[in-house]
C-alpha positions, 0 to 999 in steps of 0.5 A: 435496473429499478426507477431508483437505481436509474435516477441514483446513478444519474444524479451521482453523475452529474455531481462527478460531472460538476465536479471535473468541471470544476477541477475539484476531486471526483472520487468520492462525493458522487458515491457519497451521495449515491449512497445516501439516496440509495443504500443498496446501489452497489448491488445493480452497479457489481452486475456480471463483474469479476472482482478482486479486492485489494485490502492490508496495511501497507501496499494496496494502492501499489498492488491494485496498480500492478494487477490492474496493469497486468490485467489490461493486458487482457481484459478491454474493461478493467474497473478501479479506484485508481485514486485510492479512495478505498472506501465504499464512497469510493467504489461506488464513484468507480463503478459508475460506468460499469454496464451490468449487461457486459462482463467485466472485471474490477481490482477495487483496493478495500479498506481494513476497515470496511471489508465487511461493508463492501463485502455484503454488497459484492462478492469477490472471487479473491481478496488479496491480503497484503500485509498487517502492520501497525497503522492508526493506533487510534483507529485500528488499534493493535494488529490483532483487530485489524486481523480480525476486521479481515476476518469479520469481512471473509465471513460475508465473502466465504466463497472468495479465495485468499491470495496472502503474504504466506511471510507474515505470521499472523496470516497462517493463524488457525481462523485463516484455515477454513477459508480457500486460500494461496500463500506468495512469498519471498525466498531468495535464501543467499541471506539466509542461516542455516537453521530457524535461529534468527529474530525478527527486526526490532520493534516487529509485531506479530511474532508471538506463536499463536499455540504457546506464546513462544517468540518466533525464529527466522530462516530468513527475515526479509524485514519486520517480520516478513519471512521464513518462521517457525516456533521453537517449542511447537509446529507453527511455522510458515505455510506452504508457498504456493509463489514463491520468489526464488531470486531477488536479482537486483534492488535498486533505487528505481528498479528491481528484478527477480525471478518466479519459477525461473522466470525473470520480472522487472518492475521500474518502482524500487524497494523490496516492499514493492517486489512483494506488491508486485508478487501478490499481483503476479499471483492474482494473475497466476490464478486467472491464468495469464501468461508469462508474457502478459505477467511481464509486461504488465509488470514492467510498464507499471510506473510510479504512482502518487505519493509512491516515490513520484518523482516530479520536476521543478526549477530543475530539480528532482523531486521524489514524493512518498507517502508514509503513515506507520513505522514498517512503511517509513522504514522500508522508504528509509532503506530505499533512500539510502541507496542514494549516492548524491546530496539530498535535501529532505522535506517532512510533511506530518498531518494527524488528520483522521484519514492519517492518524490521530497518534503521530508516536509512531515516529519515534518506532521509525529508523530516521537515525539510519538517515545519517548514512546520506549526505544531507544537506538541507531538512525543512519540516511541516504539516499540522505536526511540524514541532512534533516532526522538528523534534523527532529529527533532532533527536536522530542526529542526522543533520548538524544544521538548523531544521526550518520549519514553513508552510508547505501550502503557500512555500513550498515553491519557494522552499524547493527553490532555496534548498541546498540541493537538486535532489530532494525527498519528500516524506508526507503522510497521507492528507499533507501528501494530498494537499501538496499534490493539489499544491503543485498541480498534479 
């Protein structure tokens, strides 16, 4: 390690150090300023590491969790940015105390957008690709850019494995071909017709076939449009499964199990986007050889994570916090909520911060009016976008009542205090959910 790269870490240190002190956030402003003194510093703190990296629209944190949790069953040292904060400032704060004279391993959630960047100063041995769904229009724009971001990242990273959502379309298009890759799968068929004749959800992306334009059929279509897919008029279709899920055995509210090679897991985090989160985990570590056990457990200790249905107390009143930012994401929330069976009040955050999104159109794609099957009985909305968040919901119908409008950062003790039930969700998108948490203390 050069004089340099000493003096960089150090420094970035007693920033982390001042900042804990402090009780403010450390996750990203020692990396900043590591980076800013010295550009190469990720290549002395990536020393005799295995890397995995994480990266997708939806479902990296949830991911990276599981696989992190899986991997402690194992490995003494398992690196991570366990807060999220998926860009290189972020990774370079995690990999502070990792010593370059022991070998380690490290699950690092990479953003879309900066897999390039992170990929020409570490070389991982796979790249977990979760899924593409349209996210930050203003950002990212369609699904096709960010599908070519991942591809631009693979080029500097030519020797890692893909570990891929072998159910999404576009992660079988011809430029995946020269990359060594694996695909995971859902594939529980007791749903399914009995020919490639069903369509995708409404308003999915992606499921034009590449070859001749021709839109899509389903076997089965587990949502948007994730599943088993072929082209009516040429020989696009879903690749082979390398992990599949042959049985989904129970989905509920907090837990889902299902069974892999005949062998059951059970994860305590509902919703069938997480059985797909917790399946690309699994496979990572069917690739490093852990053992079913191993699997197992890390699987089933996994528990919430924040803004990923976090549920929390307060006045006697259970609060469940997700994080939602594009309407594939929000919807699956929706699905999860209506398996709830008593009264709820809801609580709808909407920022257009950068980090969520410049365009908040997105709203109006989601299936708020499916929130009519509960029992609401109270809804309070704000956030940057709140008149924009009012009106969305008055146009669902899904409540008869007056939708109150507040300030979460200074009411939001007392608007949990004054709602009409004990059961209640908040649907935040990624800066409110930040500043709520840093609100309510946690």
């Amino acid at each position: 390690m050069s004089v340099k790269n000493k003096l960089t870490k150090e420094i970035a240190k007693i920033v982390r150090a001042g900042l804990r002190l402090t009780k403010h956030n450390a996750t990203s402003l020692p990396g900043y300023v590591a980076y800013k003194l010295d550009k190469n510093i990720l290549n002395e703190l990536s020393k005799n590491t295995k890397f995995i990296f994480v990266t997708g629209t939806n479902g990296k944190t949830m991911t990276t969790h599981f696989l992190v949790n899986i991997l402690r069953q194992r490995y003494d040292k398992v690196f991570t940015n366990e807060s999220g904060s998926n860009m290189v400032q972020g990774i370079i704060t995690t990999l502070l105390d990792n010593p370059s004279s022991e070998e380690t391993i490290a699950v690092l959630e990479v953003d879309e957008a900066n897999l390039v960047r992170i990929g020409q100063n570490i070389k991982p041995d796979y790249v977990v690709f979760t899924n593409i769904f349209r996210d930050q229009m203003d950002r990212f724009g369609e699904i096709y850019n960010i599908f070519a971001k991942l591809m631009d990242g693979m080029k500097v990273m030519p020797d890692a494995k893909i570990i891929a959502n072998g159910d999404l379309p576009i992660f079988n298009y011809e430029q995946m071909q020269s990359f060594d890759k694996a695909y995971f799968g859902i594939r529980d068929y007791k749903n399914a017709s009995s020919d490639y004749d069903l369509n995708a959800e409404i308003n999915s992306d992606g499921i034009l076939c590449p070859n001749c334009n021709h839109v899509l059929k389903y076997k089965l279509n587990n949502y948007s449009s994730l599943g088993d897919y072929s082209c009516p008029n040429c020989d696009f279709k879903t690749p082979y499964i390398n992990y599949p899920i042959d049985e989904i055995v129970k989905l509920d509210a907090n837990y889902s199990e299902f069974k892999v090679d005949n062998e059951l897991y059970k994860v305590n985090v509902g919703g069938l986007y997480n059985v797909y989160n917790a399946l690309a985990a699994l496979s990572v570590a069917k690739e490093l050889g852990l053992s079913y056990e191993e699997i197992y457990e890390g699987l089933h200790s996994q528990k919430n994570v924040f803004g990923r249905q976090e549920n929390i107390n307060i006045d006697d009143k259970n609060i469940t916090i997700n994080l939602v930012k594009n309407p594939t994401g929000l919807n699956q929330i929706i699905d999860l909520m209506l398996l709830e069976e008593k009264p709820v009040s809801l609580i709808c955050l909407l920022n257009d911060n950068y980090a969520d999104g410049t365009d908040v159109s997105w709203i109006y794609d989601s299936y708020y009016e499916c929130l009519s099957a509960l029992d609401i009985k109270d809804i309070y909305v704000s956030g940057k976008r709140k008149k924009d968040m009012k009106r969305r919901l008055e146009i669902s119908e899904i409540y008869n009542g007056d939708i109150v409008e507040f300030d979460f950062e200074n009411e939001i003790f007392d608007i949990v205090k004054q709602s009409k039930t004990d059961n209640i969700y908040i649907l935040s998108t990624y800066t409110a959910m930040l500043k709520l948490r840093e609100v309510l203390g946690l």
